[in-house]
Kinemage of the C-alpha trace (Angstrom):
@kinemage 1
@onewidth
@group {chain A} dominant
@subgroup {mainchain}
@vectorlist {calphas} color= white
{ca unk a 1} P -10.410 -7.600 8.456
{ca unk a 2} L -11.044 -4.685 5.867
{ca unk a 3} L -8.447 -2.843 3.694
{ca unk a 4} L -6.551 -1.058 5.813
{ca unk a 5} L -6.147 -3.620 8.695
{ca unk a 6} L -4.751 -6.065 5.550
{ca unk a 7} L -2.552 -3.258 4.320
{ca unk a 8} L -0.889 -2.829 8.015
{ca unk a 9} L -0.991 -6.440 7.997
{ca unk a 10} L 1.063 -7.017 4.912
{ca unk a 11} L 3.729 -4.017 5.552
{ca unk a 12} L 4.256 -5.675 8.744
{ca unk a 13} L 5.371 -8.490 6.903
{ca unk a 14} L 7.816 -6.271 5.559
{ca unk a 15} L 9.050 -5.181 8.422
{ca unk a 16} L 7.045 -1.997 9.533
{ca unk a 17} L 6.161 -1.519 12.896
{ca unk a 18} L 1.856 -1.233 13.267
{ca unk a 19} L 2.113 1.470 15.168
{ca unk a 20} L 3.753 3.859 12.970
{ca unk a 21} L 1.412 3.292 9.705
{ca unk a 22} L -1.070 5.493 10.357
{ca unk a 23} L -3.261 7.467 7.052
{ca unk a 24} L -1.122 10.892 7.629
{ca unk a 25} L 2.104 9.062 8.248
{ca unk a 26} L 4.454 10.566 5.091
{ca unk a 27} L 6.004 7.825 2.734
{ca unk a 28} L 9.793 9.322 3.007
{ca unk a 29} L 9.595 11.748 5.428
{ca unk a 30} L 8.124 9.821 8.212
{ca unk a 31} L 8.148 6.369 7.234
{ca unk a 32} L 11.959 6.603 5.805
{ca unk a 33} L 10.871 4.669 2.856
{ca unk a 34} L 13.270 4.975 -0.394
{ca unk a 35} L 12.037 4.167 -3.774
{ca unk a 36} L 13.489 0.700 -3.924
{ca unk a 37} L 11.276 0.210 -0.408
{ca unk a 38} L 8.221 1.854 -1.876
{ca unk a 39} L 8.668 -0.531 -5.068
{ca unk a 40} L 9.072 -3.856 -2.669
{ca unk a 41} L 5.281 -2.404 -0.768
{ca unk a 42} L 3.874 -2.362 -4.196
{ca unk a 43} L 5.104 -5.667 -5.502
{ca unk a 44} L 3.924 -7.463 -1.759
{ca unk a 45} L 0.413 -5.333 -1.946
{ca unk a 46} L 0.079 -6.782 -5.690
{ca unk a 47} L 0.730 -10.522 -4.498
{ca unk a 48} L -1.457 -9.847 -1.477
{ca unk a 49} L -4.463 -8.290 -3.027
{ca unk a 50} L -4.593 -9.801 -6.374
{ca unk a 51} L -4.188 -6.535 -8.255
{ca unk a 52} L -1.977 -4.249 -10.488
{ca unk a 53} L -1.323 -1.107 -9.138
{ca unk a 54} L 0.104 1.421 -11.557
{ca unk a 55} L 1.598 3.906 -9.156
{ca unk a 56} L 2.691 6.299 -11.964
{ca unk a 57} L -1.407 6.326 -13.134
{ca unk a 58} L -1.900 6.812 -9.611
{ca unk a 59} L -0.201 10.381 -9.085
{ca unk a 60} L 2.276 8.279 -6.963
{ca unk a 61} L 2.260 7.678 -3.519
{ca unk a 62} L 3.130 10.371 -0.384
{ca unk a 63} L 1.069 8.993 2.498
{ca unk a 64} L 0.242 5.476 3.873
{ca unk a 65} L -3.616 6.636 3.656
{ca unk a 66} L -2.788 7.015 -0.412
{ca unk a 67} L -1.648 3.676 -0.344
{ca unk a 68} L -5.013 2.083 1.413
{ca unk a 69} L -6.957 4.308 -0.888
{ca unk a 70} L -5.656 3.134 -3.775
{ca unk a 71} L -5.746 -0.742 -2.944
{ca unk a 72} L -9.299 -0.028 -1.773
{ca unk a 73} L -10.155 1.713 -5.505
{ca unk a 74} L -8.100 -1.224 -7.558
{ca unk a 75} L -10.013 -4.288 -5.526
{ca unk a 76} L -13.426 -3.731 -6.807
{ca unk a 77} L -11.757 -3.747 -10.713
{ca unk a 78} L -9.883 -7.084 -9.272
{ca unk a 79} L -12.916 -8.731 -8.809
{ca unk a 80} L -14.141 -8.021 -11.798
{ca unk a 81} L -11.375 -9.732 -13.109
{ca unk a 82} L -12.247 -12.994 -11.295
């Protein structure tokens, strides 16, 4: 499974529908996803993926693609970690 699939895979467990997460798919717009949501997708990618994500370092987040992108730049630095 690589990044994105386990991205999908853990905003499912959320509650999201597959189909909708797509890279261009916007945050609030299209997605209908609030700040408290946005913070709850951070918190379960965190726990998921072993990492910290800053999302105020990170410019914030508008697209589901910016989310993917950013777990896949923070899980090379998590391993480092290890």
């Amino acid at each position: 499974m690589n990044v994105r699939e386990e991205v999908v895979d853990v905003l499912r467990g959320i509650g999201f529908d597959a189909g909708e997460l797509e890279d261009g798919r916007h945050l609030s717009r299209d997605l209908d996803i609030d700040s408290t949501e946005l913070v709850e997708i951070v918190v379960a990618l965190e726990q998921h993926f072993g990492i910290d994500i800053d999302a105020e370092a990170e410019g914030g987040f508008t697209t589901f693609g910016d989310l993917v992108d950013c777990v896949t730049r923070l899980l090379p630095a998590a391993a480092g970690r290890g």
